[in-house]
N, C-alpha and C positions, 0 to 999 in steps of 0.2 A: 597463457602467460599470467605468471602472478601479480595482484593490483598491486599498485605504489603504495606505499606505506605513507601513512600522514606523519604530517609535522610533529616533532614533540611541544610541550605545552612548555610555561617555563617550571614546571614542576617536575619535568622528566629529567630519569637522569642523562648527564654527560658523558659522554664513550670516548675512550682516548684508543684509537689503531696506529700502532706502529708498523712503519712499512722499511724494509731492506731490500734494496733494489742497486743494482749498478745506474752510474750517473745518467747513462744515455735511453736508459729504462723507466727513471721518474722521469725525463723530457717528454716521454712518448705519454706516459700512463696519469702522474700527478702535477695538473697540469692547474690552473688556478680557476679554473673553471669547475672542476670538481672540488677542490680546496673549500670554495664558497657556499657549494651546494649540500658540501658536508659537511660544514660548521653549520649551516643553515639547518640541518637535518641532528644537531644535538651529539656531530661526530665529529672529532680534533686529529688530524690528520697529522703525524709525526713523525719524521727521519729520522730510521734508527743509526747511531754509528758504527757501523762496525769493526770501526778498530778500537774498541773499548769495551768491556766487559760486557753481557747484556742483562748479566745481575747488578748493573750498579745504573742504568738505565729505566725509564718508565715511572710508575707501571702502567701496563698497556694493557688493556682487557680484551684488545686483540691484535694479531702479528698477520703480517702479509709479506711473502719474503720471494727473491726469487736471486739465490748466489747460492754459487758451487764449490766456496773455500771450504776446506775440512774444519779449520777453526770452527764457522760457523757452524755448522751442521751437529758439531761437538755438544757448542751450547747450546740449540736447539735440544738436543738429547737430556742434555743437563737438566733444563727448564721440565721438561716430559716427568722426568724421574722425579722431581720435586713437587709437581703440582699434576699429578694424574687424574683424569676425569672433569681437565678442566677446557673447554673451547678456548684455546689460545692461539695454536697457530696452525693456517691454512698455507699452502698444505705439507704434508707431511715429506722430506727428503726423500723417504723410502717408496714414497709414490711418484714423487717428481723423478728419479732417477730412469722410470722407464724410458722418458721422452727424452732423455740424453743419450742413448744409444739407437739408431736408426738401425739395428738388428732387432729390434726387442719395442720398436716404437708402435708401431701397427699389428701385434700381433693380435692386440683386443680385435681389432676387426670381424677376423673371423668369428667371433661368436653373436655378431648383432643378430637382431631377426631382422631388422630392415633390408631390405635390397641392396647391398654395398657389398663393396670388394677391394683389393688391395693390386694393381698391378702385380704383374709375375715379377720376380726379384732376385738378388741374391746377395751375398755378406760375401766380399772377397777380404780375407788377409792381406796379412803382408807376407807371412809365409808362401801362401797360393799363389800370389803374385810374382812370387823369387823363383818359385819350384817349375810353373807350371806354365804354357805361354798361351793365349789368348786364344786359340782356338779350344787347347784342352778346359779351361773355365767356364768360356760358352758353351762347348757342347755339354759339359755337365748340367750347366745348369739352364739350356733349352730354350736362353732369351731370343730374342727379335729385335733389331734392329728398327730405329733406332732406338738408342740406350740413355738414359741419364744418369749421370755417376755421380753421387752424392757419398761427403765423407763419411764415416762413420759416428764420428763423437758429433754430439751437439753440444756446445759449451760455451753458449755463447761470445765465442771468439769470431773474426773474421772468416779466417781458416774454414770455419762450420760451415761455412756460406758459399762455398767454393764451388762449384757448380758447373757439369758441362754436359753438353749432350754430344752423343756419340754416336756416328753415322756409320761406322764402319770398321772392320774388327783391328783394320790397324793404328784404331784410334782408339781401344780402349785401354792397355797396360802403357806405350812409349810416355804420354805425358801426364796420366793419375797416378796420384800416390795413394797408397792401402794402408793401411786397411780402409774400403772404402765397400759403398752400397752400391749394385747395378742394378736399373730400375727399367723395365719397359716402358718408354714412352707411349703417351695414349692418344689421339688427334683427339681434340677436345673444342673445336672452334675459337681459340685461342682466348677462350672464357674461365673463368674461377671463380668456386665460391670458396669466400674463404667467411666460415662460421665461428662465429665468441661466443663462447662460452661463459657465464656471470653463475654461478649456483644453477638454479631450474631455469635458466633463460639462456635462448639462442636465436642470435641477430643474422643472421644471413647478408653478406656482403657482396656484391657482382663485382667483380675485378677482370683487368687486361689480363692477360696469360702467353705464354710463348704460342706462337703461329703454328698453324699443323705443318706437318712435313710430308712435303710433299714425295709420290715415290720417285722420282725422278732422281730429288736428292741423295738418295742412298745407292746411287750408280755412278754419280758424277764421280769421276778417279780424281778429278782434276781440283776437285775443290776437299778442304780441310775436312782429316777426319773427326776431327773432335772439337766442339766451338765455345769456350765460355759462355754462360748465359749472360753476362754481360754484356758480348755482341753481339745477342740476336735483340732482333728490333721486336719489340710488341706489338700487336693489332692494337689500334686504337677500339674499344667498344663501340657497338652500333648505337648509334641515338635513335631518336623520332624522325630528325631527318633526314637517318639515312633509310626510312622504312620499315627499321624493326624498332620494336619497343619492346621495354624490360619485362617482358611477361613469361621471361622463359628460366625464369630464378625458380628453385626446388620449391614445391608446395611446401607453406609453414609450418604442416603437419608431419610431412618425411622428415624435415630438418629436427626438428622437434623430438621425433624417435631417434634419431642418427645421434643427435646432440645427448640424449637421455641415457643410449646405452652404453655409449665413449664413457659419459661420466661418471654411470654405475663402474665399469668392468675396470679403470683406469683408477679409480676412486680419487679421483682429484673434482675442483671445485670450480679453478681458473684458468682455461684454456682456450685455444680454439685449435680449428683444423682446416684443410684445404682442399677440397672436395672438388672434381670434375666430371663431366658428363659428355658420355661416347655416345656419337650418334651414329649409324651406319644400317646398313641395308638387310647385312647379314645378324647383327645382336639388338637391333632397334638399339633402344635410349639405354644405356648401364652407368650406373654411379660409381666411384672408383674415392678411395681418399687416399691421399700420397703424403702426407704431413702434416704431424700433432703439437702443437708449440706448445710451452709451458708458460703462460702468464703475458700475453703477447701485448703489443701496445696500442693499448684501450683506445686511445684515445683515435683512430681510425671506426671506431665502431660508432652507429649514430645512437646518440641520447645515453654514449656508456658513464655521464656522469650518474643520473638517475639510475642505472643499474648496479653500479658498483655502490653506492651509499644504499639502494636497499638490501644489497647483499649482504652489507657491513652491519646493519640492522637487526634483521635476519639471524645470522650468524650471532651478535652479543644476546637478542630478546631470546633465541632457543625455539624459531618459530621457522628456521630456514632447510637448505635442504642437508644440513649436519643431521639432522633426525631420520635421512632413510638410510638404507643399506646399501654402501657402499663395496666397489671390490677389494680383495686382499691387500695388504699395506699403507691402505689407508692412514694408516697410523697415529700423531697423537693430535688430532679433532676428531676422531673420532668416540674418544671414549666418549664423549660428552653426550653421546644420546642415553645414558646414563642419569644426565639431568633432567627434570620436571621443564616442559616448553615454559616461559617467559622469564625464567630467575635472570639471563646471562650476567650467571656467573665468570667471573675472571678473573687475572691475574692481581688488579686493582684491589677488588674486596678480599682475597686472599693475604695479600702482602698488610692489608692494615685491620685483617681481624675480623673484617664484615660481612663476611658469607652467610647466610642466611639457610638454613636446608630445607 
């Protein structure tokens, strides 16, 4: 893990990050706690507005964004083409967009070297769905019961969240709507890790998760084929007094890789993912990741104020992890490895003449 960046002196300069976020997304992430620890840290934390120009705005010497209006995304482009080669904004649309389609969200997986894998899956339409009836879709596509049916779009709307697990094939087309994802559920100890992602840093978080399913369940005629996760109750985690202690969180070293090649292959900067672990007799211990969020809220992550101001740091001094080789689409943070490490240059010195080469 890389060390904390010291304080600036009062001789250093001041950074101004503009952040775009939907409302219920600075609740979770710009919280006043980090507000303080980054003005404290020589960085000016700023709400962009987005119903206003973002050429008549700023200037920000960096952006942190996470909306899916075309408008913006426009002038995100805009700002690209006018100022190329400069670290402005993380990350790039063209990279965020994988994590808005749950057909296209996990395919980096398959290239890790770490030990992970992706449950078996499949992308149903709407068409397949109209044409074809629930036996012809599973057999194609060779799932196991039970199923979790997640939408397709992620956008952050409710809708995205919509969620059910499916015990039995006459629960999976009568009450989901397609185009939508079917996912093999995996008995997991009704554990999750769900890992953040900050630049080169990843926090490992132990969370509740849905309870295994037991076989029984997928015979019962008499009970619902299909249940929102709403209704299912969560295990509460073991504590100390119930006998087990947390020591059964992923080595900080697996996470570490896990977290390194998501961010290479995805080339995005700020994420996390939701990671579980099958234990069983016949595959021993196997890691599985089932979902990549884009920009998720921080503020569940411990100490993510101190991680996100040396991020922000990082990223403006030309010292962070915008300097390695990121994957395809990365797009416009990346040119900046272009620049000499500590100028962070930006939008700022640009717009008033003082770029310095």
């Amino acid at each position: 893990m890389a060390p904390e960046l010291s304080s600036p002196s009062s001789s250093s300069p001041r950074y101004t990050v503009g952040y775009a976020l939907l409302p219920e997304k600075v609740s979770s992430v710009v919280r006043p706690s980090l507000v303080a620890m980054a003005a404290d840290r020589g960085v000016r934390l700023v709400a962009v507005d987005v119903s206003r120009p973002l050429a008549e705005q700023g200037p920000f010497d960096l952006l942190v964004h996470k909306m899916y209006d075309r408008g913006w995304r426009a002038q995100l482009e805009e700002l690209a083409a006018r100022h190329p080669g400069v670290p402005v904004v993380v990350d790039s649309p063209a990279a965020i967009d994988r994590l808005l389609d749950r057909a296209t969200m996990l395919d980096v997986v398959s290239g890790l070297r770490a030990p992970v894998s992706v449950p078996p899956q499949v992308v149903v339409s709407a068409a397949a769905a109209a044409a074809d009836s629930a036996d012809e879709l599973l057999a194609r596509a060779a799932l196991r019961f039970p199923l979790i049916a997640k939408p397709l779009a992620v956008d952050g709307c409710a809708e995205s969240h919509d969620m059910r697990l499916v015990y039995r094939r006459d629960g999976v087309l009568p009450l989901l709507r397609a185009p939508l994802v079917l996912q093999e559920f995996v008995n997991h100890g009704g554990v999750l890790f769900k890992v953040y992602v900050v630049g080169d840093r990843a926090t490992c978080v132990r969370r509740s998760s849905l309870p295994d399913v037991p076989a029984h369940r997928l015979l019962d005629l008499d009970a619902e084929p299909s249940v929102p996760f709403a209704n299912i109750s969560n295990q509460p985690l073991p504590t100390p007094d119930d006998g087990a202690a947390d020591d059964d969180t992923p080595a900080a070293g697996f996470v570490d890789e896990v977290a390194r090649g998501l961010r290479r292959g995805l080339g995005l900067h700020l994420f996390n993912f939701d990671m579980i672990r099958e234990r069983s007799e016949e595959h021993g211990d196997r890691y599985f990741i089932i979902d990549i969020n884009y920009f998720p809220g921080y503020a569940k992550m411990p100490g993510y104020e101190a991680a996100l101001t040396d991020f922000f740091l990082e990223m403006l001094r030309g010292t962070g992890p915008v300097h390695e080789q990121l994957g395809p689409g990365s797009g416009l943070d990346m040119e900046a490895r272009k620049l000499e490490p500590g100028l962070g240059i930006g939008l700022r010195e640009l717009e008033s003449g003082r770029a310095q080469a």
